[in-house]
DSSP file (Angstrom, degrees, kcal/mol; ACC not computed):
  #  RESIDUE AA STRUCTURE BP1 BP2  ACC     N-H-->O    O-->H-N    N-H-->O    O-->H-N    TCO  KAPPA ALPHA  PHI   PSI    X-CA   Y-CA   Z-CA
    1    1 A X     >        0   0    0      0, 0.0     4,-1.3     0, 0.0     5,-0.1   0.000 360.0 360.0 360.0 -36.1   40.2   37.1   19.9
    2    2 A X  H >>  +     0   0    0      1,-0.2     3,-1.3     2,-0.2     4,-0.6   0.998 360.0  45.1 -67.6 -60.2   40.0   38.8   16.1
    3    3 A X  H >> S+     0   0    0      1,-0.3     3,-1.7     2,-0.2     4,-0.8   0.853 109.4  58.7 -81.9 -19.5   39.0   35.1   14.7
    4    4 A X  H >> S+     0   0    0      1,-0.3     4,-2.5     2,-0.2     3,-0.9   0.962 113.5  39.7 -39.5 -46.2   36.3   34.6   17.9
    5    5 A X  H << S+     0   0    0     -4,-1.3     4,-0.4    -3,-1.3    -1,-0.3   0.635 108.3  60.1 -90.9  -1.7   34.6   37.5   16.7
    6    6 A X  H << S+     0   0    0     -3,-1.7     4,-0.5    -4,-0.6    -1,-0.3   0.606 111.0  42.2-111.5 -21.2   34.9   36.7   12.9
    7    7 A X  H <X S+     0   0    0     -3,-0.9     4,-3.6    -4,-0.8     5,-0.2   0.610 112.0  52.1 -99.1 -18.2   32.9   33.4   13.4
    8    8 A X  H  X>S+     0   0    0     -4,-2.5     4,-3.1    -5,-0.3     5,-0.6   0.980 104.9  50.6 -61.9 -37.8   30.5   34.6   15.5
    9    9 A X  H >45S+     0   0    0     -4,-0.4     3,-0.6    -5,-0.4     4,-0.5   0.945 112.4  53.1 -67.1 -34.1   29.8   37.2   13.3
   10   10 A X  H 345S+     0   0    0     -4,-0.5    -1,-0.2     1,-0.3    -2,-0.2   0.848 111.2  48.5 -47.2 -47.6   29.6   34.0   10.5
   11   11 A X  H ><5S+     0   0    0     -4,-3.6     3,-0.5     1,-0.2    -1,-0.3   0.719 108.9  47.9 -89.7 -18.9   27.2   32.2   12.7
   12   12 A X  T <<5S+     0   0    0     -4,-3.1    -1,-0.2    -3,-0.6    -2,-0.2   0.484 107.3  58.1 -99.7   2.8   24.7   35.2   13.3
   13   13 A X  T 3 <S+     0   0    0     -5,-0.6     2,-0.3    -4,-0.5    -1,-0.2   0.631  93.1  93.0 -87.9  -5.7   24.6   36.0    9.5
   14   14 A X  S <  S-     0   0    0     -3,-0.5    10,-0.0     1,-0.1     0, 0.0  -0.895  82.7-114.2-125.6 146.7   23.3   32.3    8.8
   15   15 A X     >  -     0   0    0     -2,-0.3     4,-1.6     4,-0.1     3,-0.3   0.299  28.2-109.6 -74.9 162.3   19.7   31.5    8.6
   16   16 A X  H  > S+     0   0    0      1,-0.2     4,-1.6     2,-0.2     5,-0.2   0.852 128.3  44.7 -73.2 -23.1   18.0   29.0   11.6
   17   17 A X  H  4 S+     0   0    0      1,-0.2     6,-0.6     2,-0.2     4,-0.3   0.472 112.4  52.8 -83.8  -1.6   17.8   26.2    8.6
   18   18 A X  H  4 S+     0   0    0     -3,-0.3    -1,-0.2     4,-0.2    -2,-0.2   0.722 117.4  37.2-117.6 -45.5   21.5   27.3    7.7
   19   19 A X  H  < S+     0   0    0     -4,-1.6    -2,-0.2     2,-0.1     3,-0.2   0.958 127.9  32.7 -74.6 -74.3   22.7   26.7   11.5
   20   20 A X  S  < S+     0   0    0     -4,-1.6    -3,-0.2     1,-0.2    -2,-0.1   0.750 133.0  11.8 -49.7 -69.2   20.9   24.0   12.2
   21   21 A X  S    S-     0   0    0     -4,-0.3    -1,-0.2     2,-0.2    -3,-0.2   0.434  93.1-110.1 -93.2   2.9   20.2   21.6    9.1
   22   22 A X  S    S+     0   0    0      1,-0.2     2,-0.4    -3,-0.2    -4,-0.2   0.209  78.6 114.8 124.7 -54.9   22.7   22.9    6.4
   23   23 A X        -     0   0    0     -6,-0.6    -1,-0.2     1,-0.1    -2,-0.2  -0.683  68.9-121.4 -81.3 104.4   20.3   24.1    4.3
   24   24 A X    >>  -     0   0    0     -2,-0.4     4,-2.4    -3,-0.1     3,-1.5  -0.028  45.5-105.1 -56.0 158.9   19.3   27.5    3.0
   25   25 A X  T 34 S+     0   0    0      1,-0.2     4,-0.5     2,-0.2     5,-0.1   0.924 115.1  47.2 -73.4 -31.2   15.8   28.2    3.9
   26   26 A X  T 3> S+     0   0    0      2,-0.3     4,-0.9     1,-0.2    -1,-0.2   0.493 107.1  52.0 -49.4 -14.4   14.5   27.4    0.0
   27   27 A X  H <> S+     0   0    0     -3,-1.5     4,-2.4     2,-0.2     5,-0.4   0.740 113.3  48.4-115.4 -39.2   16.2   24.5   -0.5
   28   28 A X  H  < S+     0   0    0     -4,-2.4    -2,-0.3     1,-0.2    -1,-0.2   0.587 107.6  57.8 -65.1  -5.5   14.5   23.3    2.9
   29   29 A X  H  > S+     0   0    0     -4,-0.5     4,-2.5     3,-0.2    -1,-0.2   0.642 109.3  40.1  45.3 -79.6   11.6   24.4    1.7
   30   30 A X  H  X S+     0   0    0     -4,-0.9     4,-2.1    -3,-0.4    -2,-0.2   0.807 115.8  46.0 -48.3 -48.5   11.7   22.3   -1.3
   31   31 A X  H  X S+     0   0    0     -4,-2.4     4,-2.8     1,-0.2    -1,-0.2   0.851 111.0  55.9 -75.8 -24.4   12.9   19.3    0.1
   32   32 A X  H >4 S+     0   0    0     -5,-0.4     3,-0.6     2,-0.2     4,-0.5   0.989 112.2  43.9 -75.2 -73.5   10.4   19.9    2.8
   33   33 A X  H 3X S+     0   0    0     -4,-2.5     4,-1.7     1,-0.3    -1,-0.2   0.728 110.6  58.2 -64.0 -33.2    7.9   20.0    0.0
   34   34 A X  H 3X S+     0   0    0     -4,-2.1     4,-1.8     1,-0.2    -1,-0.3   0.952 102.4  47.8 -48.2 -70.7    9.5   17.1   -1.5
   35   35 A X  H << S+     0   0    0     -4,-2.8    -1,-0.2    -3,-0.6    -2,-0.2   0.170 112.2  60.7 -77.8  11.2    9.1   14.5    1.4
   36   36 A X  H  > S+     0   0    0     -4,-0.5     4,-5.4    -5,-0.1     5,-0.2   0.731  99.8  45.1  31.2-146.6    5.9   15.8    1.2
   37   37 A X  H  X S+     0   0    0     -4,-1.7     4,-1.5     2,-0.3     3,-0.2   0.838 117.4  46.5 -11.1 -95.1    5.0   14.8   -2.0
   38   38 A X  H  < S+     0   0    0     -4,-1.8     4,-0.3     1,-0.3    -1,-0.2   0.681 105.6  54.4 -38.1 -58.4    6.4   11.4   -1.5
   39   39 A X  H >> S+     0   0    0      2,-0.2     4,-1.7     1,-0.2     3,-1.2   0.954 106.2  53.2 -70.7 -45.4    5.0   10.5    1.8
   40   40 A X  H >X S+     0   0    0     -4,-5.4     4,-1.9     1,-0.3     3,-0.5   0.946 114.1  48.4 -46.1 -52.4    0.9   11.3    0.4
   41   41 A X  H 3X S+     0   0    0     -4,-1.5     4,-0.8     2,-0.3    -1,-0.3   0.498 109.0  45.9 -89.0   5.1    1.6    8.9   -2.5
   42   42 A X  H <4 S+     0   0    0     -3,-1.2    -1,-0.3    -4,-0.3    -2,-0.2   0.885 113.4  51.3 -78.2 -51.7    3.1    6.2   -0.5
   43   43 A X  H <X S+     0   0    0     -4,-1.7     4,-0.9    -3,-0.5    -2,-0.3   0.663 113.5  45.9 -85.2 -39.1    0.1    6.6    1.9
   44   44 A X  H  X S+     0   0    0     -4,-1.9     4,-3.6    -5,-0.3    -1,-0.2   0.944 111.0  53.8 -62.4 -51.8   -2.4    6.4   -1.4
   45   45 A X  H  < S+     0   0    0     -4,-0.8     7,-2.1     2,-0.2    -2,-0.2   0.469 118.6  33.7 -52.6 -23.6   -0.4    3.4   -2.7
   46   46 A X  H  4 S+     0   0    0      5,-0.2     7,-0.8     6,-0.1    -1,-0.2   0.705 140.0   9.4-124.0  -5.3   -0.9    1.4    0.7
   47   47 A X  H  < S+     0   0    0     -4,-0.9    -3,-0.2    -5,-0.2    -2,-0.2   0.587  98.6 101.7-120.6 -11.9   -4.3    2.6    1.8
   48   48 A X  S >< S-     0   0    0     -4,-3.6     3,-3.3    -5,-0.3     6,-0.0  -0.247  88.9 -88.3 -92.7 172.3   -5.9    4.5   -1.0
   49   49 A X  T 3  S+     0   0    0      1,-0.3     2,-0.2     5,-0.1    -1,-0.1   0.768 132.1  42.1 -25.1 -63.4   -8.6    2.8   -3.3
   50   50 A X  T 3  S+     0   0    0     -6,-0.1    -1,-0.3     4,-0.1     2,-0.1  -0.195 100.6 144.0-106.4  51.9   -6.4    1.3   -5.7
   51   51 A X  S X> S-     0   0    0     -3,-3.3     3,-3.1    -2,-0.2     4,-0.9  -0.316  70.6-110.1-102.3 178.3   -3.8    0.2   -2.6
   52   52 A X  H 3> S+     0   0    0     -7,-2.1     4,-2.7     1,-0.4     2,-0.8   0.913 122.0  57.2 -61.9 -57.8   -1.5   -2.8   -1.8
   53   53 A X  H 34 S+     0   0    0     -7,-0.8    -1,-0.4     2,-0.3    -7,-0.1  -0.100 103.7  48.8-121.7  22.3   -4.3   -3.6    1.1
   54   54 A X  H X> S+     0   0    0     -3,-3.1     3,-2.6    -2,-0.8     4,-0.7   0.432 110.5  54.7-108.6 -72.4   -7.2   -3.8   -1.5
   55   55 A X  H 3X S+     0   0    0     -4,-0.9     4,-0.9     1,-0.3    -2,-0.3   0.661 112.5  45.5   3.0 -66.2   -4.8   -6.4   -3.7
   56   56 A X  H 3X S+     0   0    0     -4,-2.7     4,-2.1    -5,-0.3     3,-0.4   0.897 107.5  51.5 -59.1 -32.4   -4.6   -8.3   -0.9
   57   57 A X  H X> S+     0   0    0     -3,-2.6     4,-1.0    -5,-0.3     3,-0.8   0.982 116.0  44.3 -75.9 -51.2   -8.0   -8.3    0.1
   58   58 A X  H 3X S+     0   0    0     -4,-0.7     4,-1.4     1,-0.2    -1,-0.2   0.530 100.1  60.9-121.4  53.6   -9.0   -9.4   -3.3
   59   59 A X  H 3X S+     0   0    0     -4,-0.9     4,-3.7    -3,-0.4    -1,-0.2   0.749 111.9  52.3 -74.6 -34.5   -6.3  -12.1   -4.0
   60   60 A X  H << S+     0   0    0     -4,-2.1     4,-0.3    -3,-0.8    -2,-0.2   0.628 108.3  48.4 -87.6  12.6   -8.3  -13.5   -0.8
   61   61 A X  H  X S+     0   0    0     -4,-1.0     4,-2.0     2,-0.1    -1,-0.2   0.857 108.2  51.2 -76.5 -71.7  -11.2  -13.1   -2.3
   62   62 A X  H >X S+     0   0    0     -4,-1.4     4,-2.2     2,-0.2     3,-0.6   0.950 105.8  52.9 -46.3 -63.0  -10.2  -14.7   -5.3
   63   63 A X  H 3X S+     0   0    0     -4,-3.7     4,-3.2     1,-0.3    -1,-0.2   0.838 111.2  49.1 -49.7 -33.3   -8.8  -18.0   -3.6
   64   64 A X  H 3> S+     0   0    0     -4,-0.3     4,-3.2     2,-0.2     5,-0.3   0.952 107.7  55.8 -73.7 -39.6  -12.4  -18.5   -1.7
   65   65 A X  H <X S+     0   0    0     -4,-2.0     4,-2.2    -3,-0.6    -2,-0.3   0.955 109.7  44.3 -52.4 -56.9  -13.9  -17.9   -4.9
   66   66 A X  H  X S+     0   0    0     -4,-2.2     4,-1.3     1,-0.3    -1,-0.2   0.934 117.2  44.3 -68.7 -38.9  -11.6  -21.1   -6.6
   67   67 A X  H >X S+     0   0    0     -4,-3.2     4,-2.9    -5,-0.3     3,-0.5   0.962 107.2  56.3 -90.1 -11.7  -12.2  -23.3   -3.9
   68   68 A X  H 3X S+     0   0    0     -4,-3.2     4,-3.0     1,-0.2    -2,-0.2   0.872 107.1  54.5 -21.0 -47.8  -15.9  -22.3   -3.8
   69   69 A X  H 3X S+     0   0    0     -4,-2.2     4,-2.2    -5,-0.3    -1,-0.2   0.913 110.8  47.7 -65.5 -31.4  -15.6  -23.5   -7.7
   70   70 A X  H <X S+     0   0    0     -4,-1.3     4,-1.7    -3,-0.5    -1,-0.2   0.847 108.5  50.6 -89.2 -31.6  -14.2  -26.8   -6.2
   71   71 A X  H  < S+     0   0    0     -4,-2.9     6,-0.3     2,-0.2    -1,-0.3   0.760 113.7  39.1 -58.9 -38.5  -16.7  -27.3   -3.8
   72   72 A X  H  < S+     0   0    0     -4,-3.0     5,-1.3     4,-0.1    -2,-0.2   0.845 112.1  62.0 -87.6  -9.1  -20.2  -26.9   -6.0
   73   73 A X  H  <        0   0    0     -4,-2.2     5,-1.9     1,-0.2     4,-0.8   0.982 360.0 360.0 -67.9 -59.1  -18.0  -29.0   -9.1
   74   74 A X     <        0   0    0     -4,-1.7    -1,-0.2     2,-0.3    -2,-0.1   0.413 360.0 360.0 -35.7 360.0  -18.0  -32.0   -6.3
   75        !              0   0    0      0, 0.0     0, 0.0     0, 0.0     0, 0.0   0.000 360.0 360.0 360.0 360.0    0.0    0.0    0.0
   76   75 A X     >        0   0    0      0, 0.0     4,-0.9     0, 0.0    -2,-0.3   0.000 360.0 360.0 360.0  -3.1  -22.1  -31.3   -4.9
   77   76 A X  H  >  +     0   0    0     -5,-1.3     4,-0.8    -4,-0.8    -3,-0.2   0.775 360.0  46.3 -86.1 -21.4  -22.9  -31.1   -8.4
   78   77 A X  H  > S+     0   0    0     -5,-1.9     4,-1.7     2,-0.2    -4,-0.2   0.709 121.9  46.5 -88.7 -35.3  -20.9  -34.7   -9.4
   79   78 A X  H  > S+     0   0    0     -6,-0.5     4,-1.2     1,-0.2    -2,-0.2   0.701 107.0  46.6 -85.8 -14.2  -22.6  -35.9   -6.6
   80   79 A X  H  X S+     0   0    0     -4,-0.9     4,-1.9     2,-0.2    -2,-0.2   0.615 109.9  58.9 -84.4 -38.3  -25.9  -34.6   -7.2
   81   80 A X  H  X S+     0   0    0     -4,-0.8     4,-2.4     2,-0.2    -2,-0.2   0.887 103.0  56.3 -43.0 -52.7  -25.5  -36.0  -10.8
   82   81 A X  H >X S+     0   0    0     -4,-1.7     3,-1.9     1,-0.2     4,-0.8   0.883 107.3  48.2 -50.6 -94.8  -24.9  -39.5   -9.2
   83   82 A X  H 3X S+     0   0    0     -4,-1.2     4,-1.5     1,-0.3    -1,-0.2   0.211 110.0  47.5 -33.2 -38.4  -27.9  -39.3   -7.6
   84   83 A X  H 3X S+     0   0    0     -4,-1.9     4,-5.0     2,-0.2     5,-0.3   0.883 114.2  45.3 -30.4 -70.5  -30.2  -38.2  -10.5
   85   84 A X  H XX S+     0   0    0     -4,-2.4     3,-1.5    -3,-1.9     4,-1.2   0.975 109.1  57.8 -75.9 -53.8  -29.0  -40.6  -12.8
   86   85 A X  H >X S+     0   0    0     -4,-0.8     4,-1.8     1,-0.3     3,-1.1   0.868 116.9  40.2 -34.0 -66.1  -29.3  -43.3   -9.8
   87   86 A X  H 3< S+     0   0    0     -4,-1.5    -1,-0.3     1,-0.3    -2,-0.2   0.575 108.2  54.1  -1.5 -68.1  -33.0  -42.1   -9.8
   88   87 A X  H <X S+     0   0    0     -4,-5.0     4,-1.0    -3,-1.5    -1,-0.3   0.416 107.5  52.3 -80.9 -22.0  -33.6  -41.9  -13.1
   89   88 A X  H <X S+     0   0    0     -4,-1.2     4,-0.8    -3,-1.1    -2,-0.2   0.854 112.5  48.9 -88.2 -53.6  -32.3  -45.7  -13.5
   90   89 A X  H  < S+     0   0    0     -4,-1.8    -2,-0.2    -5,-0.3    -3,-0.2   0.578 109.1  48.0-106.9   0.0  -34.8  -46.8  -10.8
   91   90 A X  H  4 S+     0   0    0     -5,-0.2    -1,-0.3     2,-0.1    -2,-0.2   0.711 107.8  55.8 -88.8 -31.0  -37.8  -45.1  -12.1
   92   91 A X  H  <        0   0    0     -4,-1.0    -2,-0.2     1,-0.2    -3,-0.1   0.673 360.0 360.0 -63.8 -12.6  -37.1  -46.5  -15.6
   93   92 A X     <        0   0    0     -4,-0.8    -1,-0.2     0, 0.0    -3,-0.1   0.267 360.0 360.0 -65.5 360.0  -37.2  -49.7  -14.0
């Protein structure tokens, strides 16, 4: 009965963050501030302006751009042909 009353007395001396997580309320507090902290600049890093989801967007940017390149080098080789074909049958 003496040690009942000796932990109660333990448990109403300690904080809700002290029963509950462990934690004194400052250092929950902190860590609280911590994860935080952490989570905004994760959330900047995958959505913000300079985030993983504008990288992506313009790697695909870039790749339409290169086969763009590949496409006008072709109508341009082919447009060349055609010229110079032209140009041969008017000098004629």
């Amino acid at each position: 009965m003496h040690n009942e009353a000796l932990y109660e007395e333990i448990d109403n001396s300690l904080s809700f963050t002290e029963k509950h997580l462990g934690l004194s309320l400052s250092k929950f507090l902190i860590l609280l501030g911590i994860v935080l902290v952490v989570g905004v600049y994760i959330g900047v890093l995958l959505f913000g302006d300079n985030s993983l989801e504008v990288l992506l967007g313009l790697e695909d940017y870039q790749q339409y751009l290169q086969n763009e390149i590949i496409r006008l080098k072709d109508e341009n080789a082919g447009l060349q042909k055609e010229y110079f074909e032209l140009k041969e049958i008017s000098a004629q």
